[in-house]
N, CA, C and O atoms as a DFTB+ gen file, in Angstrom:
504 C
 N C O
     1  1     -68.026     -42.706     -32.013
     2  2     -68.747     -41.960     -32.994
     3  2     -70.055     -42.656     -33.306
     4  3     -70.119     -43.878     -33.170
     5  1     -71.128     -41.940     -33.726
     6  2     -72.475     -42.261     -33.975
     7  2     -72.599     -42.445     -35.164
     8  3     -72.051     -41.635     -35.911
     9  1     -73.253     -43.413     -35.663
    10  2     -73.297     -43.881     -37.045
    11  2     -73.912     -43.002     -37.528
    12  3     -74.908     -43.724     -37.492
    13  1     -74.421     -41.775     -38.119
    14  2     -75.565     -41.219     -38.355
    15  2     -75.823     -41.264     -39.925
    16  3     -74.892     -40.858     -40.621
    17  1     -77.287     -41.831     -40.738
    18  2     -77.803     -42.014     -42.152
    19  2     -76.187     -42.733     -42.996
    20  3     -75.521     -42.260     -43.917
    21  1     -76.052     -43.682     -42.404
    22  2     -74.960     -44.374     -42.911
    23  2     -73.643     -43.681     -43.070
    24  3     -72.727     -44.254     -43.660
    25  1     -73.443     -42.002     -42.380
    26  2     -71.930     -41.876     -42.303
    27  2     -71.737     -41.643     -41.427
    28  3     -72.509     -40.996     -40.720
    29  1     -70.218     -42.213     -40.941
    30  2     -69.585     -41.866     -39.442
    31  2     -68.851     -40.402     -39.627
    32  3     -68.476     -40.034     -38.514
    33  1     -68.522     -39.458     -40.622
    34  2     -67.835     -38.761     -40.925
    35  2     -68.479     -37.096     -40.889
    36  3     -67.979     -35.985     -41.068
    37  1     -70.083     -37.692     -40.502
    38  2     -71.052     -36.418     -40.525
    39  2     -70.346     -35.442     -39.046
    40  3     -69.828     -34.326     -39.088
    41  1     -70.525     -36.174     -38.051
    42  2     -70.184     -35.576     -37.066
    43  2     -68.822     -34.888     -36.826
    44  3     -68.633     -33.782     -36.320
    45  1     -67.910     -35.771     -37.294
    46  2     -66.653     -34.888     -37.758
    47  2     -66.540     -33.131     -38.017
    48  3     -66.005     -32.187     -37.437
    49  1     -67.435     -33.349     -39.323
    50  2     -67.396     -32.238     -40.112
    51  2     -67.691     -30.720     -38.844
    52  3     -67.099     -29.660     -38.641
    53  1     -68.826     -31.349     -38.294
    54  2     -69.350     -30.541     -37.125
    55  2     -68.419     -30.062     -36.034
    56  3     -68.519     -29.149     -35.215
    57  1     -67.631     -30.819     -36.239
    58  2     -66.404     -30.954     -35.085
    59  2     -65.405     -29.723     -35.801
    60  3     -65.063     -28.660     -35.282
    61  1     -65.118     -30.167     -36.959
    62  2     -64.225     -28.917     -38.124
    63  2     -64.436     -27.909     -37.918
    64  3     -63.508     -27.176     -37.577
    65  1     -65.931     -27.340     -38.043
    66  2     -66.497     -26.669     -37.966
    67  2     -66.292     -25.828     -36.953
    68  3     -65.477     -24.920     -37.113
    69  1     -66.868     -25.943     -35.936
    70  2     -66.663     -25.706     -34.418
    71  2     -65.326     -25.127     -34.064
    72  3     -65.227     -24.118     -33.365
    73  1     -64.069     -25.922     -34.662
    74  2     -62.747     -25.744     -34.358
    75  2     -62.264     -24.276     -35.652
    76  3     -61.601     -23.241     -35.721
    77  1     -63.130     -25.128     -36.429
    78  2     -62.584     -23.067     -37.429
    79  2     -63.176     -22.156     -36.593
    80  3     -62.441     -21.206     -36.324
    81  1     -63.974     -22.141     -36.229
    82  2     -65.131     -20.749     -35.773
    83  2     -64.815     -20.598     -34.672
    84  3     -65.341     -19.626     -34.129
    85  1     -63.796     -21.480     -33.774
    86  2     -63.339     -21.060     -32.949
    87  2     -61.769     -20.399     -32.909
    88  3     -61.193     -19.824     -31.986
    89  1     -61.352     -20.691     -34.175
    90  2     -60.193     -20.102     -34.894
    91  2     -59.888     -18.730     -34.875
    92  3     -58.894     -18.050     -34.616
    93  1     -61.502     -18.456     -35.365
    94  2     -61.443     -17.213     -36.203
    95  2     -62.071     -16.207     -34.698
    96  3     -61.611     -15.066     -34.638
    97  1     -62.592     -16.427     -34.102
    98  2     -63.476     -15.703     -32.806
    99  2     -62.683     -14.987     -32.614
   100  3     -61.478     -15.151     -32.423
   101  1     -63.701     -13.532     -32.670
   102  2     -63.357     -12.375     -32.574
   103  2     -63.097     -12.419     -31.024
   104  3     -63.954     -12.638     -30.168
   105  1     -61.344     -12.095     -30.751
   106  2     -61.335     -11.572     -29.118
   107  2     -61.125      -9.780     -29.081
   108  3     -60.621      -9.124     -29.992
   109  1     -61.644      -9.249     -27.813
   110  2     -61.018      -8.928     -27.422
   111  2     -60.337      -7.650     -26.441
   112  3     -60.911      -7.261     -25.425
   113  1     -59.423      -7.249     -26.775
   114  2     -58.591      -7.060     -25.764
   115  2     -58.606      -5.335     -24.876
   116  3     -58.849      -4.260     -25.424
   117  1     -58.312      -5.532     -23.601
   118  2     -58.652      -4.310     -22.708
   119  2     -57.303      -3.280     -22.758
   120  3     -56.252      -3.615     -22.210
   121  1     -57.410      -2.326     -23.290
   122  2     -56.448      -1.297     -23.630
   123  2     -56.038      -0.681     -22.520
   124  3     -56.535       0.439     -22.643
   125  1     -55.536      -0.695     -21.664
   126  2     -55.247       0.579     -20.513
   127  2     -54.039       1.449     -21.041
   128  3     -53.099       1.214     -21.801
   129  1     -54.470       2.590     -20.298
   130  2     -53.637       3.417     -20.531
   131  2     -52.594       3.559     -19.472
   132  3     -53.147       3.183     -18.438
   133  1     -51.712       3.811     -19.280
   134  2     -50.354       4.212     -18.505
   135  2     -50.907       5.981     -18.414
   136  3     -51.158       6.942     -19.142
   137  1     -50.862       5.485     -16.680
   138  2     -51.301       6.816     -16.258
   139  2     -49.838       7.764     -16.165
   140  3     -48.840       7.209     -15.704
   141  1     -49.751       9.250     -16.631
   142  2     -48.353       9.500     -16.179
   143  2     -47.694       9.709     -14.905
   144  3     -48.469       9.636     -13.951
   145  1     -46.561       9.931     -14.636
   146  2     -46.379      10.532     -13.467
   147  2     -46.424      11.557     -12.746
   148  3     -45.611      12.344     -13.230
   149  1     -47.153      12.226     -11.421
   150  2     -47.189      13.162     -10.784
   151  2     -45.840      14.641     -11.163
   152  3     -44.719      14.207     -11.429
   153  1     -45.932      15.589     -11.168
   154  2     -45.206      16.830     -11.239
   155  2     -44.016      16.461     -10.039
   156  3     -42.889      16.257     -10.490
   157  1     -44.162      16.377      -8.778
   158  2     -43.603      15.912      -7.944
   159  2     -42.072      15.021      -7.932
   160  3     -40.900      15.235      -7.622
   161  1     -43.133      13.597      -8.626
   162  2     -42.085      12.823      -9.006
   163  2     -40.925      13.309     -10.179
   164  3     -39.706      13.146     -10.143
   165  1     -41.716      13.926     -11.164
   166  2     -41.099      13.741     -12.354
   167  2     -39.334      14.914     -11.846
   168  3     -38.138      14.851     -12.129
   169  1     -40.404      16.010     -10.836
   170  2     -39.440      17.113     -10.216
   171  2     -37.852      16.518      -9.729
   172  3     -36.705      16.857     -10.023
   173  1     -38.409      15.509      -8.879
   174  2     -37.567      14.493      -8.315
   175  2     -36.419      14.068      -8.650
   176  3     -35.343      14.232      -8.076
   177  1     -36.829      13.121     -10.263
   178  2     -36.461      12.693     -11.150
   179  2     -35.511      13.392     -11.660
   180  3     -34.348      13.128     -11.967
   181  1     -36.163      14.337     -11.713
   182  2     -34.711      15.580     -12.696
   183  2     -33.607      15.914     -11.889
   184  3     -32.434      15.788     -12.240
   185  1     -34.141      16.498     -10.409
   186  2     -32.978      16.887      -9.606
   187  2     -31.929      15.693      -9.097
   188  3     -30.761      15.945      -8.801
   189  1     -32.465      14.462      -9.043
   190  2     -31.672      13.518      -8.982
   191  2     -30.718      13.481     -10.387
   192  3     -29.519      13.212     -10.301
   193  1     -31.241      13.721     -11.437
   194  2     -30.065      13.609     -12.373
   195  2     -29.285      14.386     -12.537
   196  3     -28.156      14.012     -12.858
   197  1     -29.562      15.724     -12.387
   198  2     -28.963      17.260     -12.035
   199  2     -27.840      16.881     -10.673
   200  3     -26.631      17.110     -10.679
   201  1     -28.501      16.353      -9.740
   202  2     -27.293      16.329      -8.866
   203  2     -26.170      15.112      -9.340
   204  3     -24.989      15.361      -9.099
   205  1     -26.390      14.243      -9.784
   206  2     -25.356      13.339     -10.407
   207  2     -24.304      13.745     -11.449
   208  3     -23.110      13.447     -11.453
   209  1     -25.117      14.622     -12.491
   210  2     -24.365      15.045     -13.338
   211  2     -23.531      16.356     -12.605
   212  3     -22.665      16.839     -13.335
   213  1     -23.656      16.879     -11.493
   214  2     -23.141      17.994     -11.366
   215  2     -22.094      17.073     -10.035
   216  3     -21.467      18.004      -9.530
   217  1     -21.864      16.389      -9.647
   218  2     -21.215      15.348      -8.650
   219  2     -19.978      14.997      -9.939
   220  3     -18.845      15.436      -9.740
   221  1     -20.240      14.247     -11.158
   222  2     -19.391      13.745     -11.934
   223  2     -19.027      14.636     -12.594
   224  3     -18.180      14.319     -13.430
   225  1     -19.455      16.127     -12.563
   226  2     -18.794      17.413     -12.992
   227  2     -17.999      17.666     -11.944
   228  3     -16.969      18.227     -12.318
   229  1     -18.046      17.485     -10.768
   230  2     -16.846      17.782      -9.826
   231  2     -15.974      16.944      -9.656
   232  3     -14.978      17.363      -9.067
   233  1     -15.973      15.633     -10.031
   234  2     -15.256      14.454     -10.115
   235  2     -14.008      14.833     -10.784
   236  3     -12.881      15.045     -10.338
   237  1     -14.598      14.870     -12.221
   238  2     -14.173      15.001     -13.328
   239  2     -13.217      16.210     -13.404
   240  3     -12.159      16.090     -14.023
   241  1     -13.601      17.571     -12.695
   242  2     -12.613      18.353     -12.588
   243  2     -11.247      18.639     -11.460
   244  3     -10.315      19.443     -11.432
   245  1     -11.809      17.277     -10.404
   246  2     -10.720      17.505      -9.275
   247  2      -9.855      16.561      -9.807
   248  3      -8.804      16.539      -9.167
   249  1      -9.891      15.599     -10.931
   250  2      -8.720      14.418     -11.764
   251  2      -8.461      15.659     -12.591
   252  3      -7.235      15.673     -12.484
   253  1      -8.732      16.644     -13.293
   254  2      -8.021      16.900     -14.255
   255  2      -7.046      18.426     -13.587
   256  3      -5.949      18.817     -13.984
   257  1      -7.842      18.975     -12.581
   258  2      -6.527      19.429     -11.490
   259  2      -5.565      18.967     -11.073
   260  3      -4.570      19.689     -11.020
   261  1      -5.495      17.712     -10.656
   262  2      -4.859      16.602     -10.782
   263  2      -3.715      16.149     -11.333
   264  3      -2.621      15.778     -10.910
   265  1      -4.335      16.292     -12.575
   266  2      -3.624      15.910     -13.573
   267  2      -2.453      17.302     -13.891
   268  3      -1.225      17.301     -13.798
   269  1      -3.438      18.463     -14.306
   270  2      -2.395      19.342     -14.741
   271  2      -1.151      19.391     -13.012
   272  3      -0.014      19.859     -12.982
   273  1      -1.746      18.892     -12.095
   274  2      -0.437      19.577     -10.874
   275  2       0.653      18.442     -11.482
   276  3       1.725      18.834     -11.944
   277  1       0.244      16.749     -11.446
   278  2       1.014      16.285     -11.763
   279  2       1.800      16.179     -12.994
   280  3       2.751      15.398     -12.963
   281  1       1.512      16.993     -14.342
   282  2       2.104      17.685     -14.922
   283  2       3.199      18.135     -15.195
   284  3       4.166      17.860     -15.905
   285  1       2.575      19.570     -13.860
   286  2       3.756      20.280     -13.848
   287  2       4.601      19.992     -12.745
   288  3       5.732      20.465     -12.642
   289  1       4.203      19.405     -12.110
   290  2       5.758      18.641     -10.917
   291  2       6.599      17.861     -12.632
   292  3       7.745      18.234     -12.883
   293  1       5.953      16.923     -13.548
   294  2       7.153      16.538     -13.753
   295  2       7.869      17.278     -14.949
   296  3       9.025      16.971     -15.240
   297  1       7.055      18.434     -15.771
   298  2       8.338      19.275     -16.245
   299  2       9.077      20.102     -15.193
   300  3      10.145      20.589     -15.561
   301  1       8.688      20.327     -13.984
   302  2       9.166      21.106     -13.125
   303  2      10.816      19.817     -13.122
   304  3      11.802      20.264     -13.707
   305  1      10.920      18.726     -12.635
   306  2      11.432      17.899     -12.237
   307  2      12.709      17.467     -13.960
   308  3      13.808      16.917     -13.888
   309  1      12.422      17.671     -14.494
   310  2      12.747      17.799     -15.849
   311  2      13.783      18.963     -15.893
   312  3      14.993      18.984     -16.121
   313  1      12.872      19.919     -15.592
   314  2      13.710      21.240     -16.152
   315  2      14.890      20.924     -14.886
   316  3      15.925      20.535     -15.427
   317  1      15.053      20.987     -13.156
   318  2      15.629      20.685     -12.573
   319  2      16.894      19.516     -12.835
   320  3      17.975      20.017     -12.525
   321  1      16.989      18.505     -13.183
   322  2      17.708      17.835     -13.634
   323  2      18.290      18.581     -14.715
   324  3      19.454      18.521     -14.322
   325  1      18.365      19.370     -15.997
   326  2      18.686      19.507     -16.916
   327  2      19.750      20.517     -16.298
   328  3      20.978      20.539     -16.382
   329  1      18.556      21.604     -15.443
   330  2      19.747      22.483     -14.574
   331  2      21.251      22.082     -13.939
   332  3      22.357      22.612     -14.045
   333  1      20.726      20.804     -13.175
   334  2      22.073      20.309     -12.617
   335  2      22.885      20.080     -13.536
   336  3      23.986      20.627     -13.469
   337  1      22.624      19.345     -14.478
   338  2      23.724      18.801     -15.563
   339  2      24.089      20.316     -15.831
   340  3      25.305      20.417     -15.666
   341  1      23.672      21.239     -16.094
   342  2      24.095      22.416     -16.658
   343  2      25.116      22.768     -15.242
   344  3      26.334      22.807     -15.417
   345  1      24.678      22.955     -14.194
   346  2      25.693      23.520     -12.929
   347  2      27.033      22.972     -12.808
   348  3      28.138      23.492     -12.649
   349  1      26.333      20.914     -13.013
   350  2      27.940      20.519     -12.821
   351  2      29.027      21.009     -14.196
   352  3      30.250      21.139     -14.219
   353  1      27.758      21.243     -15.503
   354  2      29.340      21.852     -16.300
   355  2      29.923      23.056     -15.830
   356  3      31.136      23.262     -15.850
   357  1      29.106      23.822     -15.424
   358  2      29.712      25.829     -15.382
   359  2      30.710      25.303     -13.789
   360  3      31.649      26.084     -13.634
   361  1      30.656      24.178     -12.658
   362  2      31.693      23.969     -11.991
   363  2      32.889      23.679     -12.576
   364  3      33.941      24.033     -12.043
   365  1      32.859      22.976     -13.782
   366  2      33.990      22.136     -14.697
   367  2      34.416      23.254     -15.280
   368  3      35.643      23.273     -15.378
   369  1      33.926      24.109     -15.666
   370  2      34.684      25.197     -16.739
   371  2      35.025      26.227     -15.567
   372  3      36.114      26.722     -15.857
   373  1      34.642      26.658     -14.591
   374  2      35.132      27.484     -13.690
   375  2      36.550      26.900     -13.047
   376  3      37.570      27.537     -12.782
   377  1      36.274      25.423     -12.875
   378  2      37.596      25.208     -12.171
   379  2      38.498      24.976     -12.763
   380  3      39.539      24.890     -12.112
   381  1      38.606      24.679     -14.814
   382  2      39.257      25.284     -15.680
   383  2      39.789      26.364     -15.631
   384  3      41.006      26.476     -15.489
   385  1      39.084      27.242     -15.725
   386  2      39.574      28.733     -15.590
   387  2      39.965      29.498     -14.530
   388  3      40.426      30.617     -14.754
   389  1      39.862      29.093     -13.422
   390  2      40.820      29.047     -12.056
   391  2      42.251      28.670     -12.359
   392  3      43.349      29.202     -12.195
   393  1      41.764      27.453     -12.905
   394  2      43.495      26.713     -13.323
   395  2      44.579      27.810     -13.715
   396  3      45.610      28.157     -13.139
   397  1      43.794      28.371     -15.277
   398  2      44.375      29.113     -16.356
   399  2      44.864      30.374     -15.869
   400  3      45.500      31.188     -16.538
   401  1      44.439      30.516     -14.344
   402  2      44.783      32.480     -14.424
   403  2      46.188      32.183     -14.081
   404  3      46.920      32.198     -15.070
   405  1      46.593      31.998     -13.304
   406  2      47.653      32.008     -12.625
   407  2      49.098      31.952     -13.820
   408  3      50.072      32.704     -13.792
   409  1      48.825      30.770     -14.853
   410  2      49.633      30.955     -15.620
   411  2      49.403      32.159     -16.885
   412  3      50.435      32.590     -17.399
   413  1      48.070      32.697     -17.382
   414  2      47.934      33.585     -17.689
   415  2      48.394      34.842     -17.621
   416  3      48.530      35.665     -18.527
   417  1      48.722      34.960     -15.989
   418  2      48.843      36.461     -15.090
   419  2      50.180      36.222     -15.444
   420  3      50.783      36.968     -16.215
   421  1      50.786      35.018     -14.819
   422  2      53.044      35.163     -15.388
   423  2      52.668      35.444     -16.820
   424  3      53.304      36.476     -17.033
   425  1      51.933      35.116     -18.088
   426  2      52.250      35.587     -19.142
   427  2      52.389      36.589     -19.565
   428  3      53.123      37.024     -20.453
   429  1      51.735      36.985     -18.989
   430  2      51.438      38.820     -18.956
   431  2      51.890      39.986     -17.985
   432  3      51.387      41.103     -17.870
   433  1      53.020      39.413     -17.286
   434  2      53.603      39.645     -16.563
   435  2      53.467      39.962     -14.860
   436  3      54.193      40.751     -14.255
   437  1      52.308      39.112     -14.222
   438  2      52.159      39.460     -13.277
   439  2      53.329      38.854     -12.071
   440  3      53.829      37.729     -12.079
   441  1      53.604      40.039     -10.986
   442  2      54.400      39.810     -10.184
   443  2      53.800      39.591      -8.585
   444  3      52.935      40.226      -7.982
   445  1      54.440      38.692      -8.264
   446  2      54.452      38.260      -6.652
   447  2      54.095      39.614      -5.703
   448  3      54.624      40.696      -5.956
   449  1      53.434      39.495      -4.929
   450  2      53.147      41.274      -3.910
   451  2      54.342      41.051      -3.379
   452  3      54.827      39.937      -3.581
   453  1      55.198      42.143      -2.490
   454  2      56.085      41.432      -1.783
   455  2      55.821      42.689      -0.512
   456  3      55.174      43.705      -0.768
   457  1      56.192      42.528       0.322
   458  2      56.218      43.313       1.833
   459  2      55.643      45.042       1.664
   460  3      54.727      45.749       2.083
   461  1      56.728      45.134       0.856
   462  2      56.482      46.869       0.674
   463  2      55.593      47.497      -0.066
   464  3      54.968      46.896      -0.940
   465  1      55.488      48.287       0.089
   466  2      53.948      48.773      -0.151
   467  2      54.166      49.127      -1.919
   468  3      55.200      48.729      -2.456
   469  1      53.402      49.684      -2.514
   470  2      53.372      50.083      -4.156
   471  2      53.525      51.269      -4.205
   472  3      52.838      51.922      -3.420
   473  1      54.259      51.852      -4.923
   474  2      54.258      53.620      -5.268
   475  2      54.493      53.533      -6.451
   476  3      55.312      52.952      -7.162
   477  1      53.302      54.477      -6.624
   478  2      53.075      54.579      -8.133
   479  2      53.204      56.348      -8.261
   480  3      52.624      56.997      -7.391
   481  1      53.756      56.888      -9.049
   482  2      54.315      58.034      -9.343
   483  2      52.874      58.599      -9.972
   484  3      52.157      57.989     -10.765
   485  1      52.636      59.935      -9.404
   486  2      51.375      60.808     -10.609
   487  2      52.380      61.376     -11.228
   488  3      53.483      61.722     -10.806
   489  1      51.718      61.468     -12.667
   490  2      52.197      62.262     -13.542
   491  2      51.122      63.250     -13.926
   492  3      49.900      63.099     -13.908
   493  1      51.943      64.430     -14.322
   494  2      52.079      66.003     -14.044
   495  2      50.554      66.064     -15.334
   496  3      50.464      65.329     -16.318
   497  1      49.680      66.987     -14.982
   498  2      48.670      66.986     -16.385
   499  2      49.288      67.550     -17.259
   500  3      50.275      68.268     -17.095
   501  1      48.798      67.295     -18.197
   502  2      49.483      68.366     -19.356
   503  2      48.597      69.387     -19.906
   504  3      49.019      70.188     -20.740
């Protein structure tokens, strides 16, 4: 530093100085604009999303075809089982009631066929 009229502190100040005003300096800045995009592209743009969304519209409906077949296989599969349990009872009560005729029919007097044939008498009208 330069001694200058007995202060070393003159030049400083100059220095302060300099460093505010360079603080404050007006910048500045180049604005561009964002040019848009061509008709073309933007065309592009859309049908690409149009075909995606209409791709995950077919997606979306061959799972839920899907879904309802597998569905109905398993009430189909449901109702089937319930059936059987129902068949093997109506076998159980049929072969009950197979049992029952035979002694039923002696209760009520049924008789043995035997060789000769049946004659049954008409009676006369009145």
């Amino acid at each position: 530093m330069a001694y200058t009229r007995g202060n070393l502190a003159v030049k400083e100040r100059a220095r302060q100085e300099q460093v505010q005003q360079q603080r404050y300096r007006e910048t500045t800045k180049v604005v561009t604009r964002r040019r848009e995009l061509p008709i073309r592209e933007k065309l592009l743009y859309l049908l690409t999303l149009v075909a995606c969304i209409v791709i995950a519209g077919m997606l979306i409906g061959r799972y839920a075809h899907i879904y309802q077949i597998n569905y109905a296989i398993n009430t189909a599969s449901k109702d089937i089982s319930k059936l059987q349990t129902n068949i093997a009872q109506l076998k159980i009560q049929k072969e009950r009631l197979e049992n029952q005729i035979a002694p039923t029919a002696k209760q009520q007097g049924y008789i043995e066929p035997t060789k000769e044939p049946i004659r049954v008498e008409k009676q006369a009208a009145k």
